[in-house]
C-alpha positions as CSV (number, residue, x, y, z in Angstrom):
1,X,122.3,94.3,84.3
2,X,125.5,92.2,84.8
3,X,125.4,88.8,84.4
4,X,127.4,85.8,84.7
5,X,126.7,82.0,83.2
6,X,125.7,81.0,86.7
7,X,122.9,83.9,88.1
8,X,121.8,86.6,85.8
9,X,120.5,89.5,87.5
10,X,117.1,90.7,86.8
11,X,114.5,93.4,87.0
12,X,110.6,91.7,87.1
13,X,108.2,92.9,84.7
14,X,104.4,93.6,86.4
15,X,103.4,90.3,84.8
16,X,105.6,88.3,86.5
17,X,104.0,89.9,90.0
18,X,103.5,86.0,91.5
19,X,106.9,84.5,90.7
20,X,107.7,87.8,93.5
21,X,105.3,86.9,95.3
22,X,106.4,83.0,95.3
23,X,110.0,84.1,96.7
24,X,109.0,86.5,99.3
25,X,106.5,84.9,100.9
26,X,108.8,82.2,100.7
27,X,111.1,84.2,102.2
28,X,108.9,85.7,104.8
29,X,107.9,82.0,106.3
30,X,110.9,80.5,106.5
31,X,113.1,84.1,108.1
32,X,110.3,85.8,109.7
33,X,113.1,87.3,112.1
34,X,114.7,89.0,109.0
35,X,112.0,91.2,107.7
36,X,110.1,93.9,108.9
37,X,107.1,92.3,107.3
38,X,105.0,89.7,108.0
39,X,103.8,86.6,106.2
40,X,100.1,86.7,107.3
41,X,100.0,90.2,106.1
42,X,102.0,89.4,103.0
43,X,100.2,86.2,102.4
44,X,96.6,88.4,101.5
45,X,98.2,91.0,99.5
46,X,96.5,91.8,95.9
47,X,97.9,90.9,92.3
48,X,97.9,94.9,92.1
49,X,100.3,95.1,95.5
50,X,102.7,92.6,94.1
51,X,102.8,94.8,90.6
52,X,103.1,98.0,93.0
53,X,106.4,96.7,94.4
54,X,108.0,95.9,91.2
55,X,106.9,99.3,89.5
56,X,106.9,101.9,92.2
57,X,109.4,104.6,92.4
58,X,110.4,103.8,96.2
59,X,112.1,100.9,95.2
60,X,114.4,99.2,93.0
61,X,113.5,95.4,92.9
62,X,116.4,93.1,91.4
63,X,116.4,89.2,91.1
64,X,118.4,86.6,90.9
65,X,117.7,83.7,88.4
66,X,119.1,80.4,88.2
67,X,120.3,80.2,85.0
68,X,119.9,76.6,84.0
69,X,116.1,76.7,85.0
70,X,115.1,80.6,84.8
71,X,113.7,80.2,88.1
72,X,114.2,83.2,91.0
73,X,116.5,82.5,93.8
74,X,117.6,85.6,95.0
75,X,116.5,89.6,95.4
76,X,117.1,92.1,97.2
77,X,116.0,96.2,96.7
78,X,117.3,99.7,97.4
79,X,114.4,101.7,99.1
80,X,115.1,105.2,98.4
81,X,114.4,107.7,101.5
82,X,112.3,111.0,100.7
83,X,114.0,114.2,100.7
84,X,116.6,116.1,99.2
85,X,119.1,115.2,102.4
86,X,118.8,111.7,101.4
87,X,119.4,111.5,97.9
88,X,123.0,110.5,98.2
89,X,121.8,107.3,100.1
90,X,119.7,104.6,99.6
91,X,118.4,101.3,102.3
92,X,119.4,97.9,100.8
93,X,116.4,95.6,102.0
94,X,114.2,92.6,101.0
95,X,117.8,90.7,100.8
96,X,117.3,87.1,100.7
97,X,118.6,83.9,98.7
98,X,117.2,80.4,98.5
99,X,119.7,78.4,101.2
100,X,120.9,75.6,97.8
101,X,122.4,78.8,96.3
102,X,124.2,80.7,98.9
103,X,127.9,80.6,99.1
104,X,127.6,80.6,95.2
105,X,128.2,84.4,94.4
106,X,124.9,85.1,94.2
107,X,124.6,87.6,97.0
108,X,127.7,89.3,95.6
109,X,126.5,89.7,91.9
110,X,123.3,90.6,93.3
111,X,125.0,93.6,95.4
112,X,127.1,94.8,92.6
113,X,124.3,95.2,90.2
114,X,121.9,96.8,93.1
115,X,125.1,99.0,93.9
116,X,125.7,100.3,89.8
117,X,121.7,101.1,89.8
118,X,122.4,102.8,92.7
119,X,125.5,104.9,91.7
120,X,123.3,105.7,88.6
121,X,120.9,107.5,90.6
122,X,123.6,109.5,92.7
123,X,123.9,107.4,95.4
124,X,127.1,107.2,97.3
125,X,126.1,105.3,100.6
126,X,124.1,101.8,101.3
127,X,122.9,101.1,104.4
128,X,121.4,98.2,106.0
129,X,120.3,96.5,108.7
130,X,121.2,92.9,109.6
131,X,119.9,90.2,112.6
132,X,122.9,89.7,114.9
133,X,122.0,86.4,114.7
134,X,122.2,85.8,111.1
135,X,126.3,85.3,111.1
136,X,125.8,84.3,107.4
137,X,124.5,87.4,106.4
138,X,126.8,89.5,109.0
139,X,130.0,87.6,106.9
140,X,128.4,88.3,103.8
141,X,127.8,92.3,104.1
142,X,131.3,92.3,106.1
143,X,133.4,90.5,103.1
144,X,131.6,92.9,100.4
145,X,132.7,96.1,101.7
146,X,130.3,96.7,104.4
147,X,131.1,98.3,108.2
148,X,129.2,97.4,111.1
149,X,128.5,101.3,112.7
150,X,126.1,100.4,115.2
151,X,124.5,98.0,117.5
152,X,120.5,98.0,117.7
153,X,119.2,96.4,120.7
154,X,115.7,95.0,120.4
155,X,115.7,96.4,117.3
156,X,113.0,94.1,116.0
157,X,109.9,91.8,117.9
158,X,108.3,88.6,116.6
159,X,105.6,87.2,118.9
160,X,106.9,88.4,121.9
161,X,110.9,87.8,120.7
162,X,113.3,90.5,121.1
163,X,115.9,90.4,118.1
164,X,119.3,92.9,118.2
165,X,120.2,94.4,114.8
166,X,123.6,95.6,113.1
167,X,123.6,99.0,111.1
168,X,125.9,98.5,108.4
169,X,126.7,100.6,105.9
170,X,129.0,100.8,102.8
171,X,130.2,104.3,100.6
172,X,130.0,103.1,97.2
């Protein structure tokens, strides 16, 4: 994976199933608008779930570490979609990095390394979906090559909270 002196880019080992767990649930509470997940679901998931994510073929798990401490502050994954139309694409998802290390290149190095393990499995478009909300995020995908090609109203509900998405989308 690439790496810089600042956030190397990892893939998780099995054994290393609740430092996952840590930053997505993490994740989960504090942007529960974000992801199509919930917390209180996540929250009572087994050590064997956790493992599952990080070895199963539907997705491609990277992290980001902070390099002075080792500790996770970023992932993000590429969900592949079943069926031979869709091999040339693949869903980025599961994006989030801990607020004290955003505007630090992190979401960038993280991209480029999901994007090369993408390109080695044939992929030539990433697509993704984004809170309308989340201008951080929306600048973010925007100023690393991504287009905005559609407008999801009520795309997502959180006790009783409509939230519009963007469809972005990026050829690689």
């Amino acid at each position: 994976m690439p790496e810089t002196s600042n956030f190397p880019i990892v893939k998780l080992q099995p054994e290393r199933w609740q430092e996952f767990r840590e930053l997505r649930l993490e994740a989960l509470k504090l942007h529960p608008q974000t992801f199509v997940s919930l917390f209180e679901e996540e929250v009572e998931f087994s050590p064997s779930q956790w493992q599952d994510f990080l070895t199963q073929d539907k997705y491609e798990y990277l992290f980001v570490q902070d390099n002075r401490q080792n500790n996770l502050v970023g992932m993000g994954a590429l969900v592949w979609h079943p069926g031979k139309k869709y091999t040339h694409m693949a869903e980025l998802g599961s994006v989030f990095i801990k607020a004290e290390f955003r505007r630090q290149k992190a979401f960038t190095q993280l991209l480029h390394s999901l994007e090369e393990v993408g390109k080695k499995r044939g992929v030539e478009k990433l697509i993704s979906y984004c809170g309308k909300r989340n201008i951080a995020s929306v600048s973010a995908y925007l100023s690393n090559g991504f287009e905005i090609v559609g407008n999801l109203s009520k795309q997502m509900k959180n006790n009783g909270e409509y939230f519009d998405e963007y469809l972005l989308e990026k050829f690689l």
